[in-house]
N, CA, C and O atoms as CSV, one atom per row, in Angstrom:
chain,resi,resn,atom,element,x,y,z
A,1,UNK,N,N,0.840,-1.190,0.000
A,1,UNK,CA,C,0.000,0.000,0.000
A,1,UNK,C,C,0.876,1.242,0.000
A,1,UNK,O,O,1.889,1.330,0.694
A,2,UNK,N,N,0.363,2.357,-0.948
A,2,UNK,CA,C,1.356,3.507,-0.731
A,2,UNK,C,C,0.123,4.707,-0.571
A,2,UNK,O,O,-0.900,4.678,-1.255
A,3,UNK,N,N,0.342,5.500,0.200
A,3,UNK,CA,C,-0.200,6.796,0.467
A,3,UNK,C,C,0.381,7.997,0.109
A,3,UNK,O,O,1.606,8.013,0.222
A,4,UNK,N,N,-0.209,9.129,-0.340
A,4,UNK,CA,C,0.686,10.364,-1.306
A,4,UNK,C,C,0.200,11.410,0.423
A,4,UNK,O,O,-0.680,11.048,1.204
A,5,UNK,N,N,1.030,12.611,0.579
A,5,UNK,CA,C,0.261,13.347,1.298
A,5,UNK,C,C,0.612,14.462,0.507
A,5,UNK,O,O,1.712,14.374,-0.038
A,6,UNK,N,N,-0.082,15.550,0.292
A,6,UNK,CA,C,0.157,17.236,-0.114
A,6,UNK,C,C,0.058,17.866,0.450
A,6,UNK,O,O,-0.748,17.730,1.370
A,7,UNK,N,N,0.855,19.087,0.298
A,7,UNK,CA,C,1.173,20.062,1.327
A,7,UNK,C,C,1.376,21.397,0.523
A,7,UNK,O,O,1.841,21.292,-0.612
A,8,UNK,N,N,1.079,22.599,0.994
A,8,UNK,CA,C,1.310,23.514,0.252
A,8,UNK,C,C,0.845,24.797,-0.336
A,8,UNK,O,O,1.362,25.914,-0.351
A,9,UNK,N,N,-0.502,24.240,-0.917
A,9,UNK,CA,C,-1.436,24.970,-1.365
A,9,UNK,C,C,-2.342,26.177,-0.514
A,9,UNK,O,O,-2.630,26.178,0.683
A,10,UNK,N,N,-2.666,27.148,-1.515
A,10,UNK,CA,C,-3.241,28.241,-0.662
A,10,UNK,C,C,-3.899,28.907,-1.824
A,10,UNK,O,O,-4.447,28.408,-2.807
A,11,UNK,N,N,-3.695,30.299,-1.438
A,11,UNK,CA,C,-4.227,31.509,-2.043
A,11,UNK,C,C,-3.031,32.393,-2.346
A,11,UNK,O,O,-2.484,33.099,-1.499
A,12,UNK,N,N,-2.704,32.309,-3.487
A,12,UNK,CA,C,-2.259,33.340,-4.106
A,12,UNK,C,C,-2.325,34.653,-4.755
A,12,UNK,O,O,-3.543,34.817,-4.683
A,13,UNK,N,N,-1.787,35.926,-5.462
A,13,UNK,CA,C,-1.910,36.893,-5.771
A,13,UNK,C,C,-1.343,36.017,-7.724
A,13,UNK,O,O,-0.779,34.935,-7.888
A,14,UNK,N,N,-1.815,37.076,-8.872
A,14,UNK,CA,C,-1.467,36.599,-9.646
A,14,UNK,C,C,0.368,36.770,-9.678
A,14,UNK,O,O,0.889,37.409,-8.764
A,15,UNK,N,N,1.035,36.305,-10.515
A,15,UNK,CA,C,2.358,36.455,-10.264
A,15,UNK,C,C,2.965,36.183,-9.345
A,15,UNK,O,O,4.154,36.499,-9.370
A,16,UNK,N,N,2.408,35.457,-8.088
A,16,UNK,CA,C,3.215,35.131,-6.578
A,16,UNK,C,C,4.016,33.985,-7.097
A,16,UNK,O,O,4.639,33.884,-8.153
A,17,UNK,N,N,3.847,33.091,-6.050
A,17,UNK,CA,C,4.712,31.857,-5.802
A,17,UNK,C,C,4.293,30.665,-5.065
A,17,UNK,O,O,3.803,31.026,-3.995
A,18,UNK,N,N,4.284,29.651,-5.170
A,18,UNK,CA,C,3.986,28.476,-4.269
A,18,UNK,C,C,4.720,27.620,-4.503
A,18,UNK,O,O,5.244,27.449,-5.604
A,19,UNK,N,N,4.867,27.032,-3.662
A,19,UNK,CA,C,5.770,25.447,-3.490
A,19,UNK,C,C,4.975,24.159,-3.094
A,19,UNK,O,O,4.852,23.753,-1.939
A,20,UNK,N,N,4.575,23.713,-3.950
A,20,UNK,CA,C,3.979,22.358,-3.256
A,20,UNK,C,C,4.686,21.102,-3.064
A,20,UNK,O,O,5.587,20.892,-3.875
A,21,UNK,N,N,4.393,19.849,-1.799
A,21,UNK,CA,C,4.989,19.167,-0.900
A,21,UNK,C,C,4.776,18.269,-1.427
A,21,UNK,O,O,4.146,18.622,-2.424
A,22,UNK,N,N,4.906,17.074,-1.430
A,22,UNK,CA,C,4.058,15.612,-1.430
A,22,UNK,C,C,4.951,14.140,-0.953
A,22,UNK,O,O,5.850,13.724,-1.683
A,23,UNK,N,N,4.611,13.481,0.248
A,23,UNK,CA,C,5.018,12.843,0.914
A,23,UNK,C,C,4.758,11.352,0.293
A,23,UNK,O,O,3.593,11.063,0.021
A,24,UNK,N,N,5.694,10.484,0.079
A,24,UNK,CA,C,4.810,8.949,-0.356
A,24,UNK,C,C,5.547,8.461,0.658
A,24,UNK,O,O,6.659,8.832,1.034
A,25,UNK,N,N,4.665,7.369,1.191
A,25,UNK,CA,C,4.943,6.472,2.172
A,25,UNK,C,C,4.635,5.179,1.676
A,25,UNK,O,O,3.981,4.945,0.660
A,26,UNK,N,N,5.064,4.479,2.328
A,26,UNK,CA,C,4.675,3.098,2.425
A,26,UNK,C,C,5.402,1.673,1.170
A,26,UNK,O,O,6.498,2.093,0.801
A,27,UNK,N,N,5.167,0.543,0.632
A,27,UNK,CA,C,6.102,-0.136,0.046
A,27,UNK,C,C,6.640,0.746,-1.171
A,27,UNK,O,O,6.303,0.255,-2.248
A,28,UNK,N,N,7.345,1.851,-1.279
A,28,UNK,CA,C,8.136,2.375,-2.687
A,28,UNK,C,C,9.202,1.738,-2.974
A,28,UNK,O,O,10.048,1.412,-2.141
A,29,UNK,N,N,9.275,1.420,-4.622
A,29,UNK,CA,C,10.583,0.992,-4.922
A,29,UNK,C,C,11.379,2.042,-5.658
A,29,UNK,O,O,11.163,3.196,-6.029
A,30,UNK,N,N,12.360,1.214,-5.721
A,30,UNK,CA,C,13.507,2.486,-6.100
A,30,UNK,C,C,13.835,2.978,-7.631
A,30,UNK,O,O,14.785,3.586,-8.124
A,31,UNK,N,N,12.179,2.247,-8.345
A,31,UNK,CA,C,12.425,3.115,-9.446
A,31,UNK,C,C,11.104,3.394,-9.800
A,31,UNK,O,O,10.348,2.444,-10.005
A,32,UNK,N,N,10.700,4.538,-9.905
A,32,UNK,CA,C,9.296,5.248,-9.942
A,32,UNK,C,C,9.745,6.227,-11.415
A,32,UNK,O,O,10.437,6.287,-12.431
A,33,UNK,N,N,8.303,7.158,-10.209
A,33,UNK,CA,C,8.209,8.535,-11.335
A,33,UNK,C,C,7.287,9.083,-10.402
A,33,UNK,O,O,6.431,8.300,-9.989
A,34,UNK,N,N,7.263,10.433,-9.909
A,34,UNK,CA,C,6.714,11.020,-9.159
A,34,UNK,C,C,6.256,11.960,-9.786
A,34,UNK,O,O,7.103,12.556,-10.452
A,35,UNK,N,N,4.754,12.523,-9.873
A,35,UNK,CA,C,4.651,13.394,-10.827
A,35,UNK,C,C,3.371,14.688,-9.940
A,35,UNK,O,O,2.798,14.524,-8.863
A,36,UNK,N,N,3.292,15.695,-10.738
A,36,UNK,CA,C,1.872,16.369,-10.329
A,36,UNK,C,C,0.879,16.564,-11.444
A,36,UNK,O,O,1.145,16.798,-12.623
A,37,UNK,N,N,-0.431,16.416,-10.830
A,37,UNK,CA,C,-0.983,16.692,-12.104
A,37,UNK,C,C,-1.957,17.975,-11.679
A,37,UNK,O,O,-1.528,18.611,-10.716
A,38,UNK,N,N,-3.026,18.377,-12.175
A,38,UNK,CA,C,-3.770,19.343,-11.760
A,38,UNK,C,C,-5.872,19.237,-12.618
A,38,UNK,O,O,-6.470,18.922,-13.647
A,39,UNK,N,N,-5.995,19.522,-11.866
A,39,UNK,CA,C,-7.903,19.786,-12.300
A,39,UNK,C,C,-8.299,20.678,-12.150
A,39,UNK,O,O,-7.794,21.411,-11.300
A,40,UNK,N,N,-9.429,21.098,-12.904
A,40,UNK,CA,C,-10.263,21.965,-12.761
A,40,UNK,C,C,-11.507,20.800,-12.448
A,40,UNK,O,O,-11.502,19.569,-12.424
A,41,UNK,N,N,-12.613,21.887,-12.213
A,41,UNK,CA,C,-14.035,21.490,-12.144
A,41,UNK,C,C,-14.527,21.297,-13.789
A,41,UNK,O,O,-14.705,22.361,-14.382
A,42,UNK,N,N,-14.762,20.028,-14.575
A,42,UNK,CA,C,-15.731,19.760,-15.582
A,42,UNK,C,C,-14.286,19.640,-16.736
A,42,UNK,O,O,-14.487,19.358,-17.918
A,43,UNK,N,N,-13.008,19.868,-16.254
A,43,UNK,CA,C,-11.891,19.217,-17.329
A,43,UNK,C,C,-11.281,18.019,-16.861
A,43,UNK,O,O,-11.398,17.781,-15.659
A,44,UNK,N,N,-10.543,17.079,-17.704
A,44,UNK,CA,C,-9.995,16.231,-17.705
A,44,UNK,C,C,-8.301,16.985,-16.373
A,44,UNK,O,O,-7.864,18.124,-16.205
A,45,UNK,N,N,-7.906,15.652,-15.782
A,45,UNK,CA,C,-6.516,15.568,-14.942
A,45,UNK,C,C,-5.495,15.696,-16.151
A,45,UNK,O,O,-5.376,15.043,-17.188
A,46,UNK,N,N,-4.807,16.776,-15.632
A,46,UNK,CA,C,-3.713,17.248,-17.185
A,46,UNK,C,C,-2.532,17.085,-16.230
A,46,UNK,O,O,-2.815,17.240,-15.042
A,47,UNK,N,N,-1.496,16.853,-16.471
A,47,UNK,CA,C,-0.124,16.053,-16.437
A,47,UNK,C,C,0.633,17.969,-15.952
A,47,UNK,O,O,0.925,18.814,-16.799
A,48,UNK,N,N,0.720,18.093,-14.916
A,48,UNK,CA,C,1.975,19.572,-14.907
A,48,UNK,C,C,3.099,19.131,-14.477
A,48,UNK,O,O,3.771,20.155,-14.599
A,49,UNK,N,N,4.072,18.052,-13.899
A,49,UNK,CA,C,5.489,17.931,-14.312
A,49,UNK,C,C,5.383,16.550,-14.054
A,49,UNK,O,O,4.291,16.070,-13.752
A,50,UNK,N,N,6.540,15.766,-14.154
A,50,UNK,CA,C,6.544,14.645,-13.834
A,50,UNK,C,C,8.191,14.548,-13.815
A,50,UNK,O,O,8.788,15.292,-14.593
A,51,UNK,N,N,8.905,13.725,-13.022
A,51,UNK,CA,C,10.249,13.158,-12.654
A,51,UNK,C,C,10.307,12.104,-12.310
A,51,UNK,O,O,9.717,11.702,-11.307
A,52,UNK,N,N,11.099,11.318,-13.122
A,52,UNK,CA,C,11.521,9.785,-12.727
A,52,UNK,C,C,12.761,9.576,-11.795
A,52,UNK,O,O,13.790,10.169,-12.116
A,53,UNK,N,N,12.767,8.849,-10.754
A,53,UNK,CA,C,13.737,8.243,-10.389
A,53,UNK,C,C,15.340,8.401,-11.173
A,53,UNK,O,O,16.323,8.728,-10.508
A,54,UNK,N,N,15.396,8.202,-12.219
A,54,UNK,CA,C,16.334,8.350,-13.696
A,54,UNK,C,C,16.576,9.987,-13.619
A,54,UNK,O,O,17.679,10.442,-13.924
A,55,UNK,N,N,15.836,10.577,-13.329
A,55,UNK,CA,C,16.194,12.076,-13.894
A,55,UNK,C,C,15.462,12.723,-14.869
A,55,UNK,O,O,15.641,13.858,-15.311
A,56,UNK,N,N,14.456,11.746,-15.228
A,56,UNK,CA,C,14.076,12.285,-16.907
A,56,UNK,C,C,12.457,13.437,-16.103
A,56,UNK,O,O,11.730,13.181,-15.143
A,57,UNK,N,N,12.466,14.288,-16.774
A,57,UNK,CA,C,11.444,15.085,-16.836
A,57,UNK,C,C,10.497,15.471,-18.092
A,57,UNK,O,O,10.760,15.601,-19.288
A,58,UNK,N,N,9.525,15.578,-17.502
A,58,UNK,CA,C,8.194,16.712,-18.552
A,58,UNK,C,C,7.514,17.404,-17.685
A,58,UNK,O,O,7.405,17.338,-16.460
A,59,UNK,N,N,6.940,18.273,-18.725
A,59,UNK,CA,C,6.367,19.292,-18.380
A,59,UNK,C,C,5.116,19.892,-19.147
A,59,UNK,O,O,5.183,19.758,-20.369
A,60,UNK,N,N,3.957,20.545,-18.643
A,60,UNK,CA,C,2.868,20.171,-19.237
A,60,UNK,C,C,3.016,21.626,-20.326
A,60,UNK,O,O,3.576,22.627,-19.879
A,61,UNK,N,N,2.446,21.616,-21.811
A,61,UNK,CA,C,2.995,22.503,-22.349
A,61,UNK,C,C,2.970,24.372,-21.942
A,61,UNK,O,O,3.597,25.326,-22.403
A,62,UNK,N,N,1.780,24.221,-20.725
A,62,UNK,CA,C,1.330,25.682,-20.403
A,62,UNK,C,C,2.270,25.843,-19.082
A,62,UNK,O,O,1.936,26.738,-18.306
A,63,UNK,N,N,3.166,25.228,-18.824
A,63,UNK,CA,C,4.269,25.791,-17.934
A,63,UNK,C,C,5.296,26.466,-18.299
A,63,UNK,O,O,5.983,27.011,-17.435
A,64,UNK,N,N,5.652,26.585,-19.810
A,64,UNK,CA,C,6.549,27.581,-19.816
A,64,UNK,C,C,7.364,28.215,-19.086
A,64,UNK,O,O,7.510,29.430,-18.950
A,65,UNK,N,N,8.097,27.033,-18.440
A,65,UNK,CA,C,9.274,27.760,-17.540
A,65,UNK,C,C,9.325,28.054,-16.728
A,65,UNK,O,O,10.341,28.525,-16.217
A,66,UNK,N,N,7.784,27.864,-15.972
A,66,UNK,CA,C,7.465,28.969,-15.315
A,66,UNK,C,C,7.291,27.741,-13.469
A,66,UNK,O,O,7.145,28.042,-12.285
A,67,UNK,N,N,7.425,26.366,-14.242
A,67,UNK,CA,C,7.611,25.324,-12.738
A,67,UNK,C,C,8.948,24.738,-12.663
A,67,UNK,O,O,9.774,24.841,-13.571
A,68,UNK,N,N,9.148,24.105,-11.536
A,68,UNK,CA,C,10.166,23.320,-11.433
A,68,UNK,C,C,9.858,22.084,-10.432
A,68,UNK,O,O,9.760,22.298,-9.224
A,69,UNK,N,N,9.693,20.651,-11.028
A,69,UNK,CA,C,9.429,20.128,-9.911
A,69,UNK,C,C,11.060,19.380,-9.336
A,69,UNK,O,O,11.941,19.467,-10.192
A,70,UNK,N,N,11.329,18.942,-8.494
A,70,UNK,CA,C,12.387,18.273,-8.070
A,70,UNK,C,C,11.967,17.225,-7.366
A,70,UNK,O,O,10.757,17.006,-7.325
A,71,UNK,N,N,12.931,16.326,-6.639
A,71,UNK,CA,C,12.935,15.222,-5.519
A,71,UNK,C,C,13.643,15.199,-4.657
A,71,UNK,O,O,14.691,15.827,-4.807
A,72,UNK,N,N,13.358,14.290,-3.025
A,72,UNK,CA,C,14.495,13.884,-2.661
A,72,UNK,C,C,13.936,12.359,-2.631
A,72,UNK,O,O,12.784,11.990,-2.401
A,73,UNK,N,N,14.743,11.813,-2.840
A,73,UNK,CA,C,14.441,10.073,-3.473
A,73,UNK,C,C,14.239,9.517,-1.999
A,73,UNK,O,O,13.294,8.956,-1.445
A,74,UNK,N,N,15.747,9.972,-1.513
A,74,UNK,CA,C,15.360,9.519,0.562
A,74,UNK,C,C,14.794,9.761,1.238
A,74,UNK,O,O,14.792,9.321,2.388
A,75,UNK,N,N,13.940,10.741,0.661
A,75,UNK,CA,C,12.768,11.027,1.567
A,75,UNK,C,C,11.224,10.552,1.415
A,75,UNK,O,O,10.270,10.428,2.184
A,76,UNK,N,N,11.544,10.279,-0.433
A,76,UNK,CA,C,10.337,9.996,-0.861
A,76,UNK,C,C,9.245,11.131,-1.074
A,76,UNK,O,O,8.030,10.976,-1.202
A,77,UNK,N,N,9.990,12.327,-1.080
A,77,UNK,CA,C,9.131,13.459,-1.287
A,77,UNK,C,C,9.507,13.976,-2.716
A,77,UNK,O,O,10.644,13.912,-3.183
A,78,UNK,N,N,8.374,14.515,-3.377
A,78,UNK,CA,C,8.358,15.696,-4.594
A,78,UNK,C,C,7.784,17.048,-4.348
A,78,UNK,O,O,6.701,17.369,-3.860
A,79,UNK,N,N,8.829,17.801,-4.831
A,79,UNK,CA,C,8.056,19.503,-4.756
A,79,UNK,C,C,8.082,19.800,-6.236
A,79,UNK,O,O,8.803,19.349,-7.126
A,80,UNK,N,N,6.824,20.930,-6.264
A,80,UNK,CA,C,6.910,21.623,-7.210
A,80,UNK,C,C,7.126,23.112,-6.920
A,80,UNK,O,O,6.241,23.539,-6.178
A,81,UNK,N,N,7.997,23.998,-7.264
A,81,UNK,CA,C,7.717,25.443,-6.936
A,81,UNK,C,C,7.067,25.897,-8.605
A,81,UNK,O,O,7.421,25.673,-9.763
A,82,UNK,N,N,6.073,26.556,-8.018
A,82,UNK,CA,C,5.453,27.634,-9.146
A,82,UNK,C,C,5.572,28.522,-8.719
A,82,UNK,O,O,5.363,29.020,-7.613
A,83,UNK,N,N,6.323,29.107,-10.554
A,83,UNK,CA,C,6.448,30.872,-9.913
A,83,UNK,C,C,5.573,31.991,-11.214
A,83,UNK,O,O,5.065,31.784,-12.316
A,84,UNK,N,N,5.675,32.615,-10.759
A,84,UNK,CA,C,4.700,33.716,-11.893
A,84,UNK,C,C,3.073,32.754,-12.621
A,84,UNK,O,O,2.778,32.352,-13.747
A,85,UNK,N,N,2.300,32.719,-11.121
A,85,UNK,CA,C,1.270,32.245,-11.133
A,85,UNK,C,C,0.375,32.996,-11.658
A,85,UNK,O,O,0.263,34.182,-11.349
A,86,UNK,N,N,-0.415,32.373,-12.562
A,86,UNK,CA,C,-1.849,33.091,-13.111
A,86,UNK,C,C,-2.991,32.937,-12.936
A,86,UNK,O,O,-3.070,31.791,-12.493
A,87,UNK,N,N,-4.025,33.374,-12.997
A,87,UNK,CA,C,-5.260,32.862,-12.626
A,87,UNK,C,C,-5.987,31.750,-13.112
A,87,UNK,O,O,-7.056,31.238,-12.778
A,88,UNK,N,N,-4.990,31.457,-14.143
A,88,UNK,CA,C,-5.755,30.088,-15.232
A,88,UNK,C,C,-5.196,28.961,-14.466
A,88,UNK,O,O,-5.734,27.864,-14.612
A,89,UNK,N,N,-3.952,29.106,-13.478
A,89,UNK,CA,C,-3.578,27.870,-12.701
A,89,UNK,C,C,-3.856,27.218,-11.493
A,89,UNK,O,O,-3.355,26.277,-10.878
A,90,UNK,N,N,-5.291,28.386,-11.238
A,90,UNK,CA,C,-5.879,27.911,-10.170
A,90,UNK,C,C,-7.159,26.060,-10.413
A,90,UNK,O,O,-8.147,25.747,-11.077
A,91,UNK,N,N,-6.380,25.501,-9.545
A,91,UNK,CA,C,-7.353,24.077,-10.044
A,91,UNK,C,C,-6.705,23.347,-8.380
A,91,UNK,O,O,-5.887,23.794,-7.576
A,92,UNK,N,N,-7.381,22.287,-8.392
A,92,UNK,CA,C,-6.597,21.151,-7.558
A,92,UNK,C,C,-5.365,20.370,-8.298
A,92,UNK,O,O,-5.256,19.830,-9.399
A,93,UNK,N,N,-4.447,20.570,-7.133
A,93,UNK,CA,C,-3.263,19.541,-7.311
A,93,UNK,C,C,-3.021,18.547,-7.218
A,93,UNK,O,O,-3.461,18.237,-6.111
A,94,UNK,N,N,-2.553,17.668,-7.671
A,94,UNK,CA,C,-2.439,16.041,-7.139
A,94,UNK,C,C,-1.196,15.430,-7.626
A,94,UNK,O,O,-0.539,15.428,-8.667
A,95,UNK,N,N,-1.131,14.842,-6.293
A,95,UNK,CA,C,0.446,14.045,-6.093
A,95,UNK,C,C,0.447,13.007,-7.073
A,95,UNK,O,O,-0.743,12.767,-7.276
A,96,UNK,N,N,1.125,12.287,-7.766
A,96,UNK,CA,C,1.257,11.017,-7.980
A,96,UNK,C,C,2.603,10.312,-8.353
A,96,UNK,O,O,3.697,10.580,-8.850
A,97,UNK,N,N,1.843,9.167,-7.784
A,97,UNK,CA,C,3.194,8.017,-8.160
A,97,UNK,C,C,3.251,6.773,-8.792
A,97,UNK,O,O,2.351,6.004,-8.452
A,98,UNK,N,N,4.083,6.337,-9.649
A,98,UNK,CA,C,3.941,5.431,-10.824
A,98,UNK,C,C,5.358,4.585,-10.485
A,98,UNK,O,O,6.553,4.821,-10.666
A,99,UNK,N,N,4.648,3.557,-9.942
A,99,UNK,CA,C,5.604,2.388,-10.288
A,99,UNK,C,C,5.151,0.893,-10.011
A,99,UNK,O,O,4.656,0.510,-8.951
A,100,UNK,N,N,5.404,0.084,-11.164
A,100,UNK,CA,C,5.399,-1.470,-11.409
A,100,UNK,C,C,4.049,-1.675,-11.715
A,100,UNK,O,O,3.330,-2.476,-11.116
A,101,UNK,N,N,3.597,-0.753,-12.909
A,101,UNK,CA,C,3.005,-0.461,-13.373
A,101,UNK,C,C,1.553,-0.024,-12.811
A,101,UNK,O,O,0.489,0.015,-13.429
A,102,UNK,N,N,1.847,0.331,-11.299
A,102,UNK,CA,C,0.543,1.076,-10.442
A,102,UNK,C,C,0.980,2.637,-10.526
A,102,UNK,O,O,2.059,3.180,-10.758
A,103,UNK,N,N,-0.437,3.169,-10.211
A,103,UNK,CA,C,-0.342,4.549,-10.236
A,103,UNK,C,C,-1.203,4.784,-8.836
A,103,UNK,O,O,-2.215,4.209,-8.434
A,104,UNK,N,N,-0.539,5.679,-8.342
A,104,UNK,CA,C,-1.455,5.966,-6.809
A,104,UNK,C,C,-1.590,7.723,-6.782
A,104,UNK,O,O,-0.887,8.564,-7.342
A,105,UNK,N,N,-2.718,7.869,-5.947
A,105,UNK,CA,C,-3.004,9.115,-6.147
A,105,UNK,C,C,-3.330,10.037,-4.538
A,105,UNK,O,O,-4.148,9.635,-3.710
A,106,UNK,N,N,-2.565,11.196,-4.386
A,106,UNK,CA,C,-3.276,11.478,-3.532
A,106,UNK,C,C,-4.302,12.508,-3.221
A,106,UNK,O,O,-4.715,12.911,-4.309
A,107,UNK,N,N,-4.765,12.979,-2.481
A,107,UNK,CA,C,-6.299,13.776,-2.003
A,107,UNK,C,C,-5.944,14.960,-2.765
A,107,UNK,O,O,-6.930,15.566,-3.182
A,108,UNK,N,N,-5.190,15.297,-2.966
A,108,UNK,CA,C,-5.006,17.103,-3.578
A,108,UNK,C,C,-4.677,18.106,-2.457
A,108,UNK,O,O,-4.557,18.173,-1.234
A,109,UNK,N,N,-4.601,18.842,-3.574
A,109,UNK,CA,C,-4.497,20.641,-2.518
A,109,UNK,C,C,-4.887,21.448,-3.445
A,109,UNK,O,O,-4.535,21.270,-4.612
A,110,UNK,N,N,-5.548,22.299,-3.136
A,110,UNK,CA,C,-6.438,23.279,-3.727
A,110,UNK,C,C,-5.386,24.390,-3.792
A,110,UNK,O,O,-5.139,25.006,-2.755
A,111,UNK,N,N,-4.688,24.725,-5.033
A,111,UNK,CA,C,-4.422,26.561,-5.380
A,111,UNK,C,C,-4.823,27.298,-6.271
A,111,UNK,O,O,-5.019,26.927,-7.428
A,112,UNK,N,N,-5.064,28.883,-5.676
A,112,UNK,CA,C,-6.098,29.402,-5.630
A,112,UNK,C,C,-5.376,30.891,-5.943
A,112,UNK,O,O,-5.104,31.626,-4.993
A,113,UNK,N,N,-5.017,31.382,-7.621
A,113,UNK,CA,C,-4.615,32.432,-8.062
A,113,UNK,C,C,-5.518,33.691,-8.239
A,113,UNK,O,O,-6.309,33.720,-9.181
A,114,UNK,N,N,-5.439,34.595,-7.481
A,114,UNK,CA,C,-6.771,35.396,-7.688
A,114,UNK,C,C,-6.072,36.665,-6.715
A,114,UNK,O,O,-5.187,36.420,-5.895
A,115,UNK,N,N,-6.743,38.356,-7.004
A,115,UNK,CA,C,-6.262,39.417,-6.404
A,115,UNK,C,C,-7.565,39.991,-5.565
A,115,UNK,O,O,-7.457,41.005,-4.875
């Protein structure tokens, strides 16, 4: 069993900043892919970064530069910092993790770009 936790999310100004957390616990192996994705209300879960174990990254095409997610593998945590936030990036966040061919998901965090 693996559990995601998120951390992070709030209320922003347009152009601020956030950093979001995400904790996995439980049987992980040591070669994944830790990723975030994001929702709105009435759209499909769209892919905003993803990092493998390996190093390899993506990025969803409306980030423009503008995220960075990283890891620490020993901790089992992924962050994302977003910077020069807009109001179109307000949606729920969600942790996820992909490995041996499961995908696990966790509860979200709500951010919330608006003046």
């Amino acid at each position: 069993q693996v559990q995601l936790v998120e951390s992070g999310g709030g209320l922003v100004q347009p152009g601020g900043s956030l950093r979001l957390s995400c904790t996995a616990s439980g049987r992980i192996f040591s070669s994944n892919a830790m990723s975030w994705f994001r929702q709105t209300p009435g759209k499909q879960r769209e892919l905003v970064a993803r990092l493998s174990t390996a190093g390899t990254t993506n990025y969803g095409d409306f980030v423009k530069g503008r995220f960075t997610i990283s890891r620490e593998n020993a901790k089992n945590m992924v962050y994302l910092q977003m910077n020069s936030l807009e109001p179109e990036d307000t949606a729920v966040y969600y942790c996820n993790l992909f490995q041996a061919g499961y995908m696990y998901w966790g509860q979200g965090t709500q951010v919330a770009v608006s003046s």
